[in-house]
C-alpha positions, 0 to 999 in steps of 0.5 A: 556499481549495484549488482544484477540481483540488487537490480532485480530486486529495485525491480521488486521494491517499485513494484505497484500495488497488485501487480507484484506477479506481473514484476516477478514474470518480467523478472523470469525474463531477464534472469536465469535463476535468481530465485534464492538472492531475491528472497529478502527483496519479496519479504521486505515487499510483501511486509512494508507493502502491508500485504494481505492473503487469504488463508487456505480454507479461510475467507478473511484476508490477513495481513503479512507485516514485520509487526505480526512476524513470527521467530520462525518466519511465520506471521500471526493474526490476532482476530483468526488465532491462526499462524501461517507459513508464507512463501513471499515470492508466490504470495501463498499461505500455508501450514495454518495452525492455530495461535494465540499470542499472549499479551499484558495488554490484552485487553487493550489491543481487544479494544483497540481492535474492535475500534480500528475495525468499526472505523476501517469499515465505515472509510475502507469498505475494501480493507483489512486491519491488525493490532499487535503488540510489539517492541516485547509487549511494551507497544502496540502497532495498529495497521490498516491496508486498503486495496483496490484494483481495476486492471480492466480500467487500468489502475490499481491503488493501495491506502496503508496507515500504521500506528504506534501506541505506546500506553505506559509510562508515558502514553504516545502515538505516532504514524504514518500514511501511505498512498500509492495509486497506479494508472497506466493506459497509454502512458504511466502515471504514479502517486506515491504520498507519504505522511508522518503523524504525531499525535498529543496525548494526554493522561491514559487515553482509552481505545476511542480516544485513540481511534478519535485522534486516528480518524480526525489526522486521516480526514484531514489527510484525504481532505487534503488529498482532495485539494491537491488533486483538485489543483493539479486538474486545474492549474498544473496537468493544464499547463503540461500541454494544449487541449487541443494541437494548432490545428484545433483538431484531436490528434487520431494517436492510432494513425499517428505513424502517418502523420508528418510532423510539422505539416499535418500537425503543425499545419504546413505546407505539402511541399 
């Protein structure tokens, strides 16, 4: 049976994009002092949810991830040659100090950075990227992250894309695409999507062939988002419920402890 802080921290995990704070003061709620047991829960979060912040007297967003961690628990960015401490259940940088990760292929992920982030800004106007060397500089991991919340409309959503590249000996690039989208007026509606990508490479591709396979998989991707919203609109949400009840009049939801079920919806008889 999952203990009360493995239930906290599922609470966590599920959190939608952008709305981590509002998981974490309904947490307040329930528990007394969980603070220390849900630790690994807001890192594991923050590093797959691909988080971003803006570092203290910075206006660059940077990226929180498992592929720019530090020995120490801080995280690096490669473009701001900055290093920073970070406190997961708050979300706040601090400690910045200057860094600069060494690399064999530094050259590479300069280039590779430089692709990504052309590429980035012409799809994800509201994004931020990282390119990192991984796995003892023998990989390196290209992650994009695009957020967009609209509480006021409410609905939040997040576009994260990881890559791995492998240049030498024998090149290769996989990933993955992951949609999260939450719209919660009057109701809770969630897209969760996920997309496994391998891609074929061959001979020693450069920084634009790279890029060339990325933005062909994710067109297609959000082509196929597309289609898929386009039938449900159509064909499934449709067949859920009516347009209208039996009476052929909307139903007034702010007078709907008034209404007697089976007569004014349904259109009986008074008895």
């Amino acid at each position: 049976m999952p203990s009360h802080a493995d239930a906290l921290a599922s609470f966590i995990d599920s959190a939608p994009p952008g709305e981590l704070s509002n998981v974490t003061a309904a947490l307040k709620n329930l528990s007394v002092d969980d603070a220390g047991s849900l630790k690994p829960a807001y890192k594991k979060y923050n590093e797959e949810q691909l988080t971003t912040v803006k570092l203290p007297g910075g206006s660059q967003l940077v990226i929180v991830s498992k592929y720019n961690e530090l020995e120490d628990g801080r995280y690096y960015d490669i473009e701001a040659r900055t290093s920073w401490a970070f406190d997961h259940a708050t979300q706040k940088a601090s400690a910045v100090q200057t860094y600069v990760h060494e690399s064999s292929h530094e050259d590479l992920v300069n280039s590779l950075y430089k692709a990504l982030a052309a590429h980035a800004s012409e799809h994800y106007p509201s994004s931020s990227i990282g390119v990192f060397p991984i796995e003892n500089d023998s990989k390196i991991a290209l992650v994009t992250v695009a957020n967009k919340y609209s509480p006021n409309n409410y609905w939040n959503g997040r576009w994260r894309s990881v890559y791995v590249f492998t240049p030498a000996p024998s090149p290769s690039l996989t990933g993955s695409i992951n949609v999260d989208v939450h719209y919660y007026e009057d109701g809770n509606v969630r897209l969760l999507t996920s997309k496994p990508l391998t891609f074929s490479v061959a001979g020693s591709p450069s920084a634009a062939d790279v890029l060339k396979q990325i933005a062909q998989a994710e067109r297609r991707y959000q082509e196929e988002l597309h289609r898929g919203f386009t039938s449900l609109s159509e064909n499934a949400f449709k067949s859920l419920r009516r347009q209208l009840p039996v009476t052929r009049q909307k139903v007034e939801w702010e007078k709907i402890g008034g209404y007697r079920v089976g007569q004014d919806i349904g259109g009986g008889r008074q008895r």
